[in-house]
C-alpha positions in Angstrom: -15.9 -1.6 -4.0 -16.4 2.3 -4.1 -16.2 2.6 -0.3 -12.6 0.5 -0.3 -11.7 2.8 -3.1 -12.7 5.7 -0.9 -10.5 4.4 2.4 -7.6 3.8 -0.5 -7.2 7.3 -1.7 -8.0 8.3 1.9 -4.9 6.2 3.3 -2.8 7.7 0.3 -3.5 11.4 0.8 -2.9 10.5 4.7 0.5 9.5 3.7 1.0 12.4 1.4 0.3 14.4 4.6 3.3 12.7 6.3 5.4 13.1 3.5 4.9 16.8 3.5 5.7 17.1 7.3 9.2 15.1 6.2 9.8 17.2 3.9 9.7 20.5 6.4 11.0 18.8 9.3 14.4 18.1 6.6 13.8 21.9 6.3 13.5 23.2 9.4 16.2 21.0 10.6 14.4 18.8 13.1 16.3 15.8 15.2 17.2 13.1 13.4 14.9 11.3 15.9 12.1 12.8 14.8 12.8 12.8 11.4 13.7 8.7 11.9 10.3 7.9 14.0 8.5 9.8 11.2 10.0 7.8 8.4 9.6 4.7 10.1 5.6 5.6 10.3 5.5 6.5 6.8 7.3 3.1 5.6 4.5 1.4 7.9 1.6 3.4 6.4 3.2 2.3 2.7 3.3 -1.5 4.1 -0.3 -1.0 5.3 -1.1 0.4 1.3 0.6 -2.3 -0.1 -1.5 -5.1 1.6 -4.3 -3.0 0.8 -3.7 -3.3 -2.5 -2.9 -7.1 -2.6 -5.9 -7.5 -0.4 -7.8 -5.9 -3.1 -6.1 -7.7 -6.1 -7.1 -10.9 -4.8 -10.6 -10.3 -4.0 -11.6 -8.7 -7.5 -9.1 -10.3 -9.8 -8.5 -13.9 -8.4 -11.5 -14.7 -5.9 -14.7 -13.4 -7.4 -13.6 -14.3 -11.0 -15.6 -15.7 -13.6 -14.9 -18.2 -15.6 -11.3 -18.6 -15.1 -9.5 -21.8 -14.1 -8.2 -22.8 -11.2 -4.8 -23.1 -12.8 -5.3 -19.5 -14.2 -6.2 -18.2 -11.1 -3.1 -19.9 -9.5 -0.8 -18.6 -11.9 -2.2 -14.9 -11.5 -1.6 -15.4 -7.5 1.6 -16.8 -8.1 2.6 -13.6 -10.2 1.2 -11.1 -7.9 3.5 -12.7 -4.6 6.5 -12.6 -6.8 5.9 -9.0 -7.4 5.7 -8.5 -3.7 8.6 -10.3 -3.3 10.9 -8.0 -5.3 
């Protein structure tokens, strides 16, 4: 679990990093194209996160818990996708 943690905050500071460079390509006036392709990466990096994060959810919260229903761990799941959904 502390190594997925690790590759999380990794990813995150990774997209930090992209952010930045948006930020001072808005600044330095770059192409629209560029600023557009690097956008585009940063909204895929995000989606990549996000499943990351579901990934994770389910794993620790719903799979490998103890003592919880099935119904219980149905309704959790069921909560979790309509929050994705939004």
């Amino acid at each position: 679990m502390k190594e997925r943690r690790k590759e999380t905050l990794i990813h995150i500071k990774r997209i930090q990093g992209q952010i930045d460079t948006l930020v001072k390509y808005i600044e330095q006036g770059k192409p629209c194209l560029d600023v557009a392709m690097l956008t585009t990466s940063i909204a895929k990096s995000f989606d990549t996160l996000r499943f990351r994060t579901l990934e994770g959810f389910i794993i620790n919260h719903i799979l490998e818990e103890k003592g919880v229903s099935k119904e219980k761990r149905i309704k959790k799941l069921n909560s979790l996708i309509s929050l994705y959904k939004k």
